[in-house]
C-alpha positions in Angstrom: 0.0 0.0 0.0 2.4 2.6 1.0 4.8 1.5 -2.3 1.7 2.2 -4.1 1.3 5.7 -2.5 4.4 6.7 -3.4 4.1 5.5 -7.3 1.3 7.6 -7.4 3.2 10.6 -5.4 5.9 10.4 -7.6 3.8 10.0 -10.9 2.1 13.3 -9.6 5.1 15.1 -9.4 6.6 14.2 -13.1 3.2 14.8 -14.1 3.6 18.2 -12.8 7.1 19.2 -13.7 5.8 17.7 -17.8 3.4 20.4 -17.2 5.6 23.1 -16.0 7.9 22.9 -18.9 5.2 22.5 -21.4 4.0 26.3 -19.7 7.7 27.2 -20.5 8.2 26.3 -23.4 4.7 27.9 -24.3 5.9 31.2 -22.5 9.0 30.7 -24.6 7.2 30.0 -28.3 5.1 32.9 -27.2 7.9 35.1 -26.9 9.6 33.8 -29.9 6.0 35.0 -31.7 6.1 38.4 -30.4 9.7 39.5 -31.4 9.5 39.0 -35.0 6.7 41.1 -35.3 8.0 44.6 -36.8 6.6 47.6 -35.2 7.2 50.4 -38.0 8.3 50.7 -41.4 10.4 53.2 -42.9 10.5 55.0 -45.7 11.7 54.2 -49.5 11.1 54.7 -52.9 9.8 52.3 -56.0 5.9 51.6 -57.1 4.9 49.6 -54.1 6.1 51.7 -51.8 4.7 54.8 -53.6 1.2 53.9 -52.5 2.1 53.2 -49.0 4.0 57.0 -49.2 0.8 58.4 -51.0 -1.4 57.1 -47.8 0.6 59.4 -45.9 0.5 61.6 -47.8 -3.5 61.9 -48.5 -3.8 62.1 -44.5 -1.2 65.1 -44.0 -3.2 67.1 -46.7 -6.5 66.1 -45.6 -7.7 64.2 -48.8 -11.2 63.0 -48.3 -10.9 59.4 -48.6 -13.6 58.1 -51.2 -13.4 61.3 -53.3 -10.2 62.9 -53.2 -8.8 59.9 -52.8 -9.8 56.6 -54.2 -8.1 53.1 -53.4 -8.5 50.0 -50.9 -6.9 51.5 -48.1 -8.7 54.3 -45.7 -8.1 56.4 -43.6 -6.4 54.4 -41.3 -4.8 52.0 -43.4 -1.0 53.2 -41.9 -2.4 50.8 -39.1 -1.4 48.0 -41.3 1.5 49.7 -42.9 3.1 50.4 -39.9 4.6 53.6 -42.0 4.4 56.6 -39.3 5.1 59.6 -41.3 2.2 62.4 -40.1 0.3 59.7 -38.4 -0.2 59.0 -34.6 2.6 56.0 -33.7 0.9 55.2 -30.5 -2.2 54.2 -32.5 0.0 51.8 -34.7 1.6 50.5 -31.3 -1.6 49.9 -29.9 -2.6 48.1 -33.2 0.2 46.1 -33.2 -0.7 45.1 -29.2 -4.0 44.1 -30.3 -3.0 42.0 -33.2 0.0 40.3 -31.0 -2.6 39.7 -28.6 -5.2 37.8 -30.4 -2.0 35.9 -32.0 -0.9 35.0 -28.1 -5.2 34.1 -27.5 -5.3 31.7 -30.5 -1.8 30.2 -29.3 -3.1 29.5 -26.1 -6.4 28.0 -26.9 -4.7 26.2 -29.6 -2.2 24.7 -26.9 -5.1 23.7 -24.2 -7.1 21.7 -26.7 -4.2 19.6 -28.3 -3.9 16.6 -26.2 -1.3 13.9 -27.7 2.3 14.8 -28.3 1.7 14.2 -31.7 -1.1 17.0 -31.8 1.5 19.3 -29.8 4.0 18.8 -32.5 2.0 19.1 -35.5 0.7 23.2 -33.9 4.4 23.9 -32.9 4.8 23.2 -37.1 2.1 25.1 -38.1 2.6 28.4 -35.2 6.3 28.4 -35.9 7.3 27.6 -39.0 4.0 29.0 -40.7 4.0 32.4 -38.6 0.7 33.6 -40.0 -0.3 34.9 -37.1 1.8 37.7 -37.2 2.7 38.5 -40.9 1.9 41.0 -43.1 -1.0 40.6 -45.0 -2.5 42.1 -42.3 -6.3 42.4 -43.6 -6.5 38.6 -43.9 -5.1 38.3 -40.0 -8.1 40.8 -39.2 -10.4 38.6 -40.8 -9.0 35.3 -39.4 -9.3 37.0 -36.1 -13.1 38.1 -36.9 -13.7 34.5 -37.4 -11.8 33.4 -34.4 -13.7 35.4 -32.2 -17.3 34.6 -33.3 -16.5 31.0 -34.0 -15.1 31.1 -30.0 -18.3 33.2 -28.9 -20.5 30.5 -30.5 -19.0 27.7 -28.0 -18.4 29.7 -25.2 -20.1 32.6 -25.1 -17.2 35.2 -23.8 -19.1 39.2 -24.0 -15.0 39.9 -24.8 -15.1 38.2 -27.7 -18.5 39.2 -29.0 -16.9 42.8 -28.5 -13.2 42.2 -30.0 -15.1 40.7 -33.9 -17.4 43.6 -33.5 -14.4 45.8 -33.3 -12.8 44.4 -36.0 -15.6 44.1 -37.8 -16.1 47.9 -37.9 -12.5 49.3 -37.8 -11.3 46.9 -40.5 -13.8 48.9 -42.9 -11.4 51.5 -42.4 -8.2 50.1 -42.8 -9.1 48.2 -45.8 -12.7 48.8 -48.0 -12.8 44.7 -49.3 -11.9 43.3 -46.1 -14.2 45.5 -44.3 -16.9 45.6 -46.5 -17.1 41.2 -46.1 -16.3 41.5 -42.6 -19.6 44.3 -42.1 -21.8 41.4 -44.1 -20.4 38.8 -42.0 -20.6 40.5 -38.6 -24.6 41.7 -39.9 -25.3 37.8 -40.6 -23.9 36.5 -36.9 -25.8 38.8 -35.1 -29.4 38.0 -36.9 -28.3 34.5 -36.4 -27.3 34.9 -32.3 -30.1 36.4 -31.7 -32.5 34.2 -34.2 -30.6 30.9 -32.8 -30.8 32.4 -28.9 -27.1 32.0 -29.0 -25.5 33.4 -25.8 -27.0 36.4 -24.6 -28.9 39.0 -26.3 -27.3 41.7 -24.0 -24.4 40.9 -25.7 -25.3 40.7 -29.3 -26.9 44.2 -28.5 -23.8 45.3 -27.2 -21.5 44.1 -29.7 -23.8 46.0 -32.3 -23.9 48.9 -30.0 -20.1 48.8 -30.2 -20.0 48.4 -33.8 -22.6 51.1 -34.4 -20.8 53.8 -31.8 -17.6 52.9 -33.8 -18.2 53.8 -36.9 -20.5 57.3 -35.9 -16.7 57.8 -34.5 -14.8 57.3 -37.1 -16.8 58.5 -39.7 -17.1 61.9 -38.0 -13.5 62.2 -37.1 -11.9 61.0 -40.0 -11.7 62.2 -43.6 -14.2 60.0 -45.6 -16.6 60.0 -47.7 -18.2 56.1 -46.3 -20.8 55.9 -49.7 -18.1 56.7 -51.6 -15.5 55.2 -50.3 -17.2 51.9 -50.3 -18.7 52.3 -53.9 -15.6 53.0 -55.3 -13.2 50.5 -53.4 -16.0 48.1 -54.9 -15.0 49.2 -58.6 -11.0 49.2 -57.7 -11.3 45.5 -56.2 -14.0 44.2 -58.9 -11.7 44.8 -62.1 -8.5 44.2 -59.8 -9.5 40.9 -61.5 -9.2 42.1 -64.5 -5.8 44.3 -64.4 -3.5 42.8 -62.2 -3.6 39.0 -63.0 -0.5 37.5 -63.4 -0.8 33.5 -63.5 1.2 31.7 -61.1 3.6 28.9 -61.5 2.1 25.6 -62.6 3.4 24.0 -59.9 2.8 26.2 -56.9 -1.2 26.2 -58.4 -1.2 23.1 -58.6 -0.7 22.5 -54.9 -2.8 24.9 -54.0 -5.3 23.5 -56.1 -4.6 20.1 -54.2 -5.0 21.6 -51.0 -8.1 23.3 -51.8 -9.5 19.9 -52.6 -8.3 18.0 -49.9 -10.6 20.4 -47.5 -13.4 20.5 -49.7 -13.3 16.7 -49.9 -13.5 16.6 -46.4 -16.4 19.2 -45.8 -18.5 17.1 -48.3 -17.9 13.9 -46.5 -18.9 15.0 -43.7 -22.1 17.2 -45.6 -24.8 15.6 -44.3 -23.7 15.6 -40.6 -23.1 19.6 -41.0 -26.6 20.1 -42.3 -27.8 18.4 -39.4 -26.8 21.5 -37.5 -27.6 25.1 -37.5 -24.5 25.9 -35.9 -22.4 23.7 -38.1 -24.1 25.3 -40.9 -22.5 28.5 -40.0 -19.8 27.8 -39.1 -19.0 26.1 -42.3 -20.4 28.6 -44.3 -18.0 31.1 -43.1 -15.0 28.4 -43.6 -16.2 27.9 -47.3 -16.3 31.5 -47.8 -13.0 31.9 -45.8 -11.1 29.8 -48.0 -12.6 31.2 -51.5 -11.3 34.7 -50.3 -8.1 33.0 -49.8 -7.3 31.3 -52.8 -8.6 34.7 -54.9 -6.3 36.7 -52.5 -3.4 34.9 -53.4 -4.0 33.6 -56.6 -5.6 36.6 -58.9 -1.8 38.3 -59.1 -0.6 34.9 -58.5 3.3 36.1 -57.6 5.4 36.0 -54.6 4.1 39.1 -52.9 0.5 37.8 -52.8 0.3 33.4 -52.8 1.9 33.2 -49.6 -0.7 33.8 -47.8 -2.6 31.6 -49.1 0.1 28.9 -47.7 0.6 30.5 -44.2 -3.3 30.6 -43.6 -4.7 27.3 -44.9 -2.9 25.7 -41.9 -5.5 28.0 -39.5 -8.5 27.3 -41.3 -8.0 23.9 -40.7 -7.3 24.5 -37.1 -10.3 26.7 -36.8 -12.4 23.7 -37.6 -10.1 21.4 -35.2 -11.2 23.9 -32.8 -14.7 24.5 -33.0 -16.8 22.4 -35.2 -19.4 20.1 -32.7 -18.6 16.9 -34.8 -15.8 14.5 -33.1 -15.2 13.0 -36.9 -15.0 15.7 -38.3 -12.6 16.8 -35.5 -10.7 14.2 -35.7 -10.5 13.9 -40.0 -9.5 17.6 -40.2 -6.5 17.1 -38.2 -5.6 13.5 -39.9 -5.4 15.6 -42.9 -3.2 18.1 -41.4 0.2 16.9 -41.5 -0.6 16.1 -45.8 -1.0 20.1 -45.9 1.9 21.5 -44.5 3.6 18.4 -46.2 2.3 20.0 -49.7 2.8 23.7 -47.8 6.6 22.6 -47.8 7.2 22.1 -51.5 6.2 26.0 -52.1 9.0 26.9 -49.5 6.6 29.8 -47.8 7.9 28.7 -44.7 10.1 31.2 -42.5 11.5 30.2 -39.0 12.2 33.3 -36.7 15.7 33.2 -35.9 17.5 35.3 -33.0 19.1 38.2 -35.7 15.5 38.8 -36.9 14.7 39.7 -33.3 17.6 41.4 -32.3 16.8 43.7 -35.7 13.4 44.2 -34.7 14.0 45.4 -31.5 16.5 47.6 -33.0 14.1 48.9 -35.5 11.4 49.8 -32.4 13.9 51.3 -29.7 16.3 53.4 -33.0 13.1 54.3 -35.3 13.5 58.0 -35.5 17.2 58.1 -36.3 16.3 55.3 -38.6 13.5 57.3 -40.2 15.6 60.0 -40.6 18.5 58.0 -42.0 16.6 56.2 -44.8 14.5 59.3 -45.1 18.3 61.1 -46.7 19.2 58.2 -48.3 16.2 57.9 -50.6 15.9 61.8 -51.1 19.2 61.1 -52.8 17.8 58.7 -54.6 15.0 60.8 -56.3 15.9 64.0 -55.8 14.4 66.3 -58.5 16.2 69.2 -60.5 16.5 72.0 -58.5 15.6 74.1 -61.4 12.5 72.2 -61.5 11.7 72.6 -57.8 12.1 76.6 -57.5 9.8 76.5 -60.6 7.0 74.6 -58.6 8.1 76.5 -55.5 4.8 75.9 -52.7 2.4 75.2 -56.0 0.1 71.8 -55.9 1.8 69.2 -57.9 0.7 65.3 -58.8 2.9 62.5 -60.2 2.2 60.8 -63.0 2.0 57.9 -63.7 2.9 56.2 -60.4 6.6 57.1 -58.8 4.8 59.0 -55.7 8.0 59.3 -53.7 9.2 62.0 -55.3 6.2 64.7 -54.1 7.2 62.4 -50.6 10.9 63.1 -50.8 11.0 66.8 -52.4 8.3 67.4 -49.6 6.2 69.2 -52.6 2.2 69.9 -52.5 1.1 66.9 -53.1 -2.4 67.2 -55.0 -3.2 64.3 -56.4 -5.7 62.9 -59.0 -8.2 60.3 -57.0 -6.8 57.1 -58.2 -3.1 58.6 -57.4 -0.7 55.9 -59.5 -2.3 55.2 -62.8 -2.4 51.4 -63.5 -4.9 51.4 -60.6 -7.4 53.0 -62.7 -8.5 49.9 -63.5 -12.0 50.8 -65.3 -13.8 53.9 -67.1 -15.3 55.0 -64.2 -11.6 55.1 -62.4 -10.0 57.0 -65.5 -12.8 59.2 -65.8 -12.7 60.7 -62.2 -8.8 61.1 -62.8 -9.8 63.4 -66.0 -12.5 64.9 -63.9 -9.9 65.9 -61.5 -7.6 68.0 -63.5 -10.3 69.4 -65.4 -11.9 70.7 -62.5 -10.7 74.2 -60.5 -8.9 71.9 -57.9 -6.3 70.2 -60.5 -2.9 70.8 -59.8 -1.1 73.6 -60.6 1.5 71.5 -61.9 2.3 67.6 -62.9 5.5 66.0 -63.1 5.4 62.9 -65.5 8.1 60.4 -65.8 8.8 57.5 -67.8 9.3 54.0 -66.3 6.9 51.5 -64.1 4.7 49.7 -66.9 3.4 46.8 -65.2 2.8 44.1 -66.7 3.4 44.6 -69.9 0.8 47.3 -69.9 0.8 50.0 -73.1 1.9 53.2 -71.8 -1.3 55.5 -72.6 -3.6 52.9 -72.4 -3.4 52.8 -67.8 -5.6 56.2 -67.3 -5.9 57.0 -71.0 -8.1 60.1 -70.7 -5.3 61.9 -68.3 -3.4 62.0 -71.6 -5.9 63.5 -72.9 -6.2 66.3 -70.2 -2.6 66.9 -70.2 -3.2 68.3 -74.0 -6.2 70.3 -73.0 -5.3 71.9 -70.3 -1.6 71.3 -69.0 1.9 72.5 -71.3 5.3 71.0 -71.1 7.8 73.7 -69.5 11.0 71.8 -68.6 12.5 68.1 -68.6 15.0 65.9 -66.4 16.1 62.9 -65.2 16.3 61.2 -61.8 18.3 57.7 -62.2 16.8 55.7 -64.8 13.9 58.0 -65.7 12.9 60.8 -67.7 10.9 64.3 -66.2 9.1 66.1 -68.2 7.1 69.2 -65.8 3.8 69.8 -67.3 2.1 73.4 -66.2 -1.6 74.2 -65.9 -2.6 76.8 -68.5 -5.5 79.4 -67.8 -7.3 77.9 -70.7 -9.0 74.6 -71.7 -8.4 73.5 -75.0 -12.0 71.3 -76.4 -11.4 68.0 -78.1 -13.3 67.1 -81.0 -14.2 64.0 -81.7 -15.7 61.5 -84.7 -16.1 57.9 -85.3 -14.9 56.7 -88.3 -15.0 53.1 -88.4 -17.5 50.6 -87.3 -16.9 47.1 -87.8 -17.3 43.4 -86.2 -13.6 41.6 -86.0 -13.0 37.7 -84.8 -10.0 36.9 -82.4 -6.7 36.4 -84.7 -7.6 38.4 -86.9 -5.2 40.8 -88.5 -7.3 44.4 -89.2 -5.9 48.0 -91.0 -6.9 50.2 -89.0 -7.7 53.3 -90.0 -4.7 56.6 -91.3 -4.5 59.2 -89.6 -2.1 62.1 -88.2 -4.8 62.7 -85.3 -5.1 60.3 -82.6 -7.1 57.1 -82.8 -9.0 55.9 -80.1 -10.4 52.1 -80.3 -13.1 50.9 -78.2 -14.8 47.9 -78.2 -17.6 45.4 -76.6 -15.2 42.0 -76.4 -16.5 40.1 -73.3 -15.9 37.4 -71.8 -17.4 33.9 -72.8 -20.1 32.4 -69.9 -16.9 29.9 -69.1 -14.6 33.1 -68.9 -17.3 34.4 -66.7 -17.3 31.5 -64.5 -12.9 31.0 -64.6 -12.9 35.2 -63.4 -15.1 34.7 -60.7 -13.2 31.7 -59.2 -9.6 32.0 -60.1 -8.7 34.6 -62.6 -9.8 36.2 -66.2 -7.8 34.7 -69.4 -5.4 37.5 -70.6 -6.2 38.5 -74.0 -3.8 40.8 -75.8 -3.3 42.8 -78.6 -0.8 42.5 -81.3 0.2 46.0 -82.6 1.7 46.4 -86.0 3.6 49.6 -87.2 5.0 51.0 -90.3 8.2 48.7 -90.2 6.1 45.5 -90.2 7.8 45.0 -86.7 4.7 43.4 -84.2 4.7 44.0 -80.7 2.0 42.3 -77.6 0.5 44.1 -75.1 -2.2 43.1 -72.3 -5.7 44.3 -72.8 -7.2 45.7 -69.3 -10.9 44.7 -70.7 -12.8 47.5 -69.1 -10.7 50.1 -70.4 -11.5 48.9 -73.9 -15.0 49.2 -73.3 -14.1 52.8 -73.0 -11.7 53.9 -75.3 -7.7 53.4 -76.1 -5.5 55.3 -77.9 -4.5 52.8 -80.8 -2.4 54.3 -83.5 0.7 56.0 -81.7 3.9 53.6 -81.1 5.7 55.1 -78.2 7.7 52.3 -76.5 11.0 51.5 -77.3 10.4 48.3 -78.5 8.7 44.9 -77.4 11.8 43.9 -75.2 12.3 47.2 -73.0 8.9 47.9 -72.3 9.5 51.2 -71.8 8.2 54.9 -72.7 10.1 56.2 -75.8 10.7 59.5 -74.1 11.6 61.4 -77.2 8.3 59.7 -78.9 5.8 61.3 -75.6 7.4 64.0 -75.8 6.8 64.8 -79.8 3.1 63.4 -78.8 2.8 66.3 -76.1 4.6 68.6 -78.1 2.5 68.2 -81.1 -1.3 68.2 -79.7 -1.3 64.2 -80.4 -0.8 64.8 -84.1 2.0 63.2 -86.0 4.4 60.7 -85.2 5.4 56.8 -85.5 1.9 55.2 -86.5 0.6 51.9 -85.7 -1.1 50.6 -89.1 -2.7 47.2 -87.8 -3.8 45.3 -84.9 -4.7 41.6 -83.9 -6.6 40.3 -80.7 -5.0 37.5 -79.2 -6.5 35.5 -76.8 -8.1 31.5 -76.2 -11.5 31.7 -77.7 -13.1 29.6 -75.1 -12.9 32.3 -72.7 -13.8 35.2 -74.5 -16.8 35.7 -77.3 -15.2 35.0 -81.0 -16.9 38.1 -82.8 -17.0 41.6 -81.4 -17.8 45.1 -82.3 -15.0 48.0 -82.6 -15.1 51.4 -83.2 -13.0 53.8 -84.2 -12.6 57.8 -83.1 -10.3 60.3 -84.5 -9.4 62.9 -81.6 -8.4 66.2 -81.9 -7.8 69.6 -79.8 
């Protein structure tokens, strides 16, 4: 008897100290999660960064997001940037606190419901060597953590966690329009259903919409913003997104993805009639579904190494978030089976990124050094892009706006920034887009003066053809006064005049064309405009909607016989492109031929190397085979 008491006394006591270093190592894991994550970025030059500058930027002069300024990000999208120029850095702190801390909640309830060693190991993989929980693509964590949070208030009904989606439901509208916009749906749908289900307590659905409600009355009356706006246009921006900034992925990253996608999908359908069984399974499933469409369209419209990733570091938490909460014990338990298969495939994509000790000693660095930092790469950039002085004492204190995308320099040269609503030009994804830019500098608020450069065509884009009626303004209203280089790229400073010139336009050609085929368009010295009504096929439909549009391109010819491709953005067809003035370098550069714009600018649009034939190029199963074009001469 008493050698029995003290097996059990000692079995106890190991029992004890297995738990005590489990909670130190979790302490330590937890620790190891917060380092890495950077508190503030700093400030540098180049297209990506330019929009990040420009969000700044549109805050320190007070731009009215949703008018003045049109894009994804609001008002308080430096939250997610982390960039701190003219913006409160205790609010990103506290931002980053909040986000850390949710990360530390999931990690904890993660650890607490993982019983076997085998679990333990398999969530050590997936928190440390996946570190989704505290990356950048910051609106997806916000909408992970909305789904956390109601999933957790659905099982245990925490008033905290009702409050903390509700929050993020509302502020996330702000930071980003289409993360917010699906989060506002979402958070609309889980209250009907608390309260129609009589899940938890109604107090506390009432008070989460309280919270949401008080929120945005707060926001929206402290902040710059235009909400109807805002929304409606973010809406435009991220619907023909799709359409302008595809770029397809490599076959084989895809095609895992692809396998992953089914693997969860297989298992949600095995299981389909033992969800429908239950209203709560129902919805929770119906936000995983939606969850993971969002996911694969996140990463896989501009399928490249900036964007897929997350769809690698999330998947991973999905599957966890129906480990955690789904009421089904085989479901439960064939979720997490398939686990270990996911990060095996996750692994072939090399996504993964282990936090090592010099990432956290730079971090630290970067929190406790930031304003000499700023400062520091602040000079070093300005060198980078510093403009002619001649050409800064000529703009002196006058409103300026960059064109087409390089917004650094009115950040480095500290000019007036006044920009055009969609401020870099290949963002102006549709008619609607392009037409508000030429609204802009049409209008008695368009900047006194604009400073366009060459460089930055995405894509293999066709210079005039991103934000094709700014051109078009620059000739009415704007004249060329000076040029110069920075680095690699060309300046030319374009004035506003006290005059407006008018445009005059006719059509003269209407005609149906077939995909390959070769047409003549149309001589003459004016400038051409083509539009056209070239759709997409009902399967090209369907492919856009869940994955990504076909590209379709168009094969210019000029007077040489020499051919050169360019992507179609198919909206801006619909409204108009400017089709018979060759002024790239060639097919290989993909660059503005600066002494070509500037002849175009020089001459009203008139003269210059022609383009005598063009060719639509595209699969035919994805787009309709016979289409209407038209053809405009324009001329001031």
């Amino acid at each position: 008897m008493e050698k029995k008491s003290v097996t059990v006394k000692l079995a106890t006591s190991l029992k004890g100290k297995e738990d005590l270093i489990e909670k130190i190592g979790l302490i330590v894991l937890m620790g190891f999660l917060i380092i890495p994550y950077p508190l503030f970025m700093l400030p540098e030059t180049g297209l990506d960064n330019s929009w990040i500058l420009a969000l700044a930027l549109a805050n320190q002069f007070q731009l009215e997001f949703g008018t003045d300024f049109i894009f994804t990000y609001g008002p308080l999208g430096y939250l997610a940037t982390g960039f701190a120029h003219f913006q409160d850095v205790y609010s990103i702190v506290l931002f980053r606190l909040f986000i850390i801390a949710n990360g530390l909640f999931f990690v904890y309830h993660l650890y607490k419901n993982l019983h076997s060693t085998l679990q333990k190991i398999i969530g050590l993989l997936c928190v440390v060597l996946l570190n989704f929980l505290f990356c950048q693509y910051v609106d997806i964590l916000l909408y992970f953590y909305f789904l956390f949070h109601v999933f957790y208030y659905l099982r245990h009904k925490s008033i905290i966690s009702m409050l903390v989606f509700s929050a993020i439901a509302c502020v996330s509208l702000y930071v980003k329009a289409n993360v917010g916009i699906v989060l506002s749906l979402l958070f609309a749908i889980t209250i009907i259903y608390f309260l129609l289900d009589k899940i938890g307590n109604k107090f506390h659905a009432l008070a989460g919409l309280g919270l949401f409600i008080g929120l945005h009355v707060l926001l929206d009356t402290t902040l710059k913003i235009d909400i109807k706006a805002y929304i409606g246009n973010a809406l435009d921006v991220v619907n023909y997104y799709n359409d302008a900034m595809f770029i397809v992925p490599r076959p084989g990253v895809l095609t895992i993805a692809i396998l992953i996608v089914v693997t969860l999908v297989s298992v949600m359908l095995f299981h389909l009639r033992e969800i429908l069984q239950k209203r709560a399974e129902i919805f929770l499933f119906f936000n995983i579904a939606l969850f993971l469409y969002i996911l694969f369209k996140y990463g896989f419209v501009r399928g490249d190494s900036g964007h897929y990733p997350a769809f690698f570091l999330a998947i991973p938490y999905l599957a966890l978030l129906i480990y955690l909460f789904t009421g089904s014990l085989n479901i439960r338990s064939n979720i997490f089976k398939m686990l270990p298969l996911i990060l095996i495939m996750i692994s072939l994509v090399k996504v993964t990124k282990p936090h090592f000790v010099n990432d956290a000693v730079d971090i630290v660095r970067n929190a406790m050094t930031f304003k000499t930092e700023k400062k520091k790469a602040f000079d070093d950039n300005l060198s980078k892009v510093k403009l002619p002085q001649a050409m800064l004492d000529r703009v002196g204190k006058k409103s300026v706006d960059i064109m087409p995308s390089e917004v650094s320099f009115a950040f480095f040269n500290g000019l007036n920034y006044n920009p055009r609503p969609v401020m870099q030009s290949y963002s102006a994804y549709s008619s609607k887009l392009s037409q508000a830019n030429y609204a802009k500098y049409m209008s008695a608020s368009a900047p006194d003066y604009v400073i366009y450069h060459t460089g930055d065509l995405i894509d293999n884009h066709f210079a005039t053809w991103d934000d094709q009626h700014l051109y078009l303004a620059l000739l009415q209203r704007y004249r060329m006064i000076d040029t110069g280089t920075i680095d690699d790229k060309k300046l030319i400073l374009f004035e506003k005049e006290a005059g407006t010139k008018t445009i005059q336009k006719h059509m003269i050609l209407d005609t149906v064309m077939e995909l390959g085929q070769h047409l003549a368009i149309p001589k003459t010295d004016k400038m051409l405009f083509m539009d056209s009504d070239l759709s997409y096929s009902i399967p090209g439909t369907i492919k856009r909607f869940l994955y990504q549009p076909s590209p379709v391109k168009l094969e210019l010819t000029d007077g040489e016989q020499k051919k050169s491709t360019f992507k179609i953005v198919m909206p801006l067809l619909k409204s108009g492109l400017l089709i018979n003035k060759s002024l790239h370098l060639d097919n290989e550069k993909k660059d503005v031929d600066f002494n070509a714009m500037h002849y175009f600018f020089d001459n009203d649009g008139n003269g210059g190397s022609e383009i005598i034939g063009i060719k639509f190029i595209t699969p035919g199963l994805w787009t309709k085979k016979k289409f209407r074009v038209r053809f405009w001469t324009y001329s001031l």
